[in-house]
N, C-alpha and C positions, 0 to 999 in steps of 0.2 A: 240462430244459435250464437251465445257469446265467442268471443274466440277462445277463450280459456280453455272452455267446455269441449269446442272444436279439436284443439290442440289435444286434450284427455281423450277427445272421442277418434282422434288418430292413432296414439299410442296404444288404446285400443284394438285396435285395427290392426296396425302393426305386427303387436304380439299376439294378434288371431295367426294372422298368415303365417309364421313362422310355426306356428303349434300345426298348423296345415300341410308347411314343407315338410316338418319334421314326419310327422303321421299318415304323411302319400305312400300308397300301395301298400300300408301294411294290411293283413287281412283281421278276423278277429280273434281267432288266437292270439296273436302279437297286442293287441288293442286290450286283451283280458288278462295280459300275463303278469305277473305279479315277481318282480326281481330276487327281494328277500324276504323272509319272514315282517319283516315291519316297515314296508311299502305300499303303494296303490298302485295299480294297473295304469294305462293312460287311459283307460274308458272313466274310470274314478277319475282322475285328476282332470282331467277336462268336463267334466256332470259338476264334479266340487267347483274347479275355479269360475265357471260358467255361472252357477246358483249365488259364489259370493258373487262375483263381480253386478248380478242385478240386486242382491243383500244388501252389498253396501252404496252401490254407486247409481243404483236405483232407487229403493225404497228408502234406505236408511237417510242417501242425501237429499233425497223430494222431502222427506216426510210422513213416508206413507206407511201402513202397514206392511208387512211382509207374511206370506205362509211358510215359509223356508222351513225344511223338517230336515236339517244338516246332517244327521244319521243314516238318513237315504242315500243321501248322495257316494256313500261309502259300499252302497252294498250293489251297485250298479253293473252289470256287463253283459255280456250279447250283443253290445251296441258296435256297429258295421263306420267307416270311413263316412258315408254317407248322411247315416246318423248325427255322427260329430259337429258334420260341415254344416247340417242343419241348426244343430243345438246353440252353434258358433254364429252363426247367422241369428238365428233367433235372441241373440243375447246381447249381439250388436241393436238392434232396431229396437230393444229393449232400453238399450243405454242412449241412443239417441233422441228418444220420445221422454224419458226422462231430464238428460239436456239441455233438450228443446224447453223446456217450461222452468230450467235455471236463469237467475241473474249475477252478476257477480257480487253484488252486496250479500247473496246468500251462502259462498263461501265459509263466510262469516259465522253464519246462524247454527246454531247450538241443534242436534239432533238425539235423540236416545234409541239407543239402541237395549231396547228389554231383553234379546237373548241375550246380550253378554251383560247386562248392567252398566252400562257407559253410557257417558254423552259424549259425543264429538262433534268437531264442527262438519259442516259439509265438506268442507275442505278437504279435513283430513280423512274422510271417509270413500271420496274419491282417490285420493293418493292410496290410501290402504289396499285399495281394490286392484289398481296398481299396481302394487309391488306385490302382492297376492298373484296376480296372475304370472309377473315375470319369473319370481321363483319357480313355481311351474311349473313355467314354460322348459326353465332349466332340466326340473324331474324330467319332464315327457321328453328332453332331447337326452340327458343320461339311459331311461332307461331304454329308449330305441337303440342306443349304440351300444346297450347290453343284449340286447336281444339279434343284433345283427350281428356280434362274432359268432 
């Protein structure tokens, strides 16, 4: 794997474990709770940033097709700690068997994205995916620290 790719596939990583530290012991209630009227639960936002993050930083930056049904992703809960850590797992090894089959000249290369009607470069669709998960990351630490007053 390039380094680039390495480096994206760390940060990654990174803001896995901290969505981890954030979401140890809570049960699934806390996991399905929903703060305000026009929020997601953290079972949502970790199924959502999970789905973009192989959307963009998988398929859309390989090239490949996607089945992505983004509406799904919102209607998700009953999912357990254990669940997560899976889904989080599954989505890393997803990003890196993708990676793996990057160069950095493809950075470069122009991708379309049909669900949204764009092209972007790999690039930026990697970085997208990126700052996709840190906001996030942010939600799921806010609404833990609403849920524990």
């Amino acid at each position: 794997m390039e380094q680039y790719y390495a480096d994206c596939y760390d940060r990654f990583t990174d803001l896995h474990k901290q969505i981890l530290v954030a979401i140890e012991g809570l049960d699934v209630e806390a996991l399905d709770w929903v703060p305000a009227g026009n929020t997601n639960s953290i079972n949502v936002l970790v199924t959502h940033l999970c789905a973009a993050e192989r959307f963009w930083a998988a398929d859309i930056a390989t090239g490949r097709s996607s089945d992505r049904i983004r509406e799904n992703e919102f209607k998700v809960s009953g999912l357990g700690n254990h669940d997560l850590v899976q889904l989080l797992d599954d989505t890393r090894q997803t990003l890196q068997d993708a990676f793996e089959q990057l160069a950095l000249h493809d950075l470069h290369t122009i991708r379309h994205s049909a669900q949204h009607d764009m092209h972007v470069t790999t690039g930026w669709a990697i970085l997208h995916a990126l700052e996709h998960t840190a906001t996030h990351l942010g939600h799921i630490q806010l609404t833990v620290q609403l849920w524990e007053e």
